[in-house]
C-alpha positions in Angstrom: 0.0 0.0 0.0 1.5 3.4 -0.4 1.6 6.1 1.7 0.3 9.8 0.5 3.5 10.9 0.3 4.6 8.6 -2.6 1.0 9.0 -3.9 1.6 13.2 -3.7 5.2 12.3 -5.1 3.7 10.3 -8.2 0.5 13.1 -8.8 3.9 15.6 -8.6 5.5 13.7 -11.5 2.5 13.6 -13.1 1.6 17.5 -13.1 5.4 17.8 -13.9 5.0 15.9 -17.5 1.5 17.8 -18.3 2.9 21.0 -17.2 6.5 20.3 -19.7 4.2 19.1 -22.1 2.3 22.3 -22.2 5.3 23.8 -22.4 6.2 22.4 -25.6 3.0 22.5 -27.3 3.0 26.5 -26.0 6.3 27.0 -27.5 5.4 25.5 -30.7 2.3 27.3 -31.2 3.3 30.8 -30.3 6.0 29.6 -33.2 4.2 30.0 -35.8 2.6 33.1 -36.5 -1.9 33.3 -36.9 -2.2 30.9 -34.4 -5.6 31.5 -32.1 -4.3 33.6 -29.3 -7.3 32.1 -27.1 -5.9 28.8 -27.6 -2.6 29.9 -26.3 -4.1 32.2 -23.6 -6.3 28.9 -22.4 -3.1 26.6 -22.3 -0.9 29.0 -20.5 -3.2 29.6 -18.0 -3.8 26.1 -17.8 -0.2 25.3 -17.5 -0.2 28.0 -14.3 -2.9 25.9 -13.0 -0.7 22.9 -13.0 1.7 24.7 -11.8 0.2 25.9 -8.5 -1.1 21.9 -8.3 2.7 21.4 -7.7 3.4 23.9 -5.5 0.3 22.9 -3.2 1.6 19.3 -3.5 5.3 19.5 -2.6 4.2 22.5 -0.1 1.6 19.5 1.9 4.5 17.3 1.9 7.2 19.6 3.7 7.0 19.9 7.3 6.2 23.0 8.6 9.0 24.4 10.9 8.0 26.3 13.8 9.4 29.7 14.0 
């Protein structure tokens, strides 16, 4: 059985791929010129979505330290 922190590390790697993915297809689209600057604004702020997924993630699995 495994524990939340390997499943929060696995859903980490996960978003990680997506969010590179994104990346990619961003990079490629914003390329080429008359692409559908919707499209593009949807997958950014999709890919800043994923991105705060990540930081919630690895931010749940870090200890808080008392001050």
């Amino acid at each position: 059985m495994q524990t939340d922190n390997e499943i929060m590390r696995k859903r980490i790697m996960e978003l990680n791929l997506e969010h590179r993915d994104l990346d990619h297809v961003i990079a490629t689209l914003a390329a080429n010129p008359g692409q559908d600057q919707l499209q593009l604004q949807r997958l950014k702020k999709k890919k800043l979505l994923i991105k705060d997924q990540i930081w919630q993630l690895e931010r749940q699995m870090t200890p808080d330290i008392p001050a």
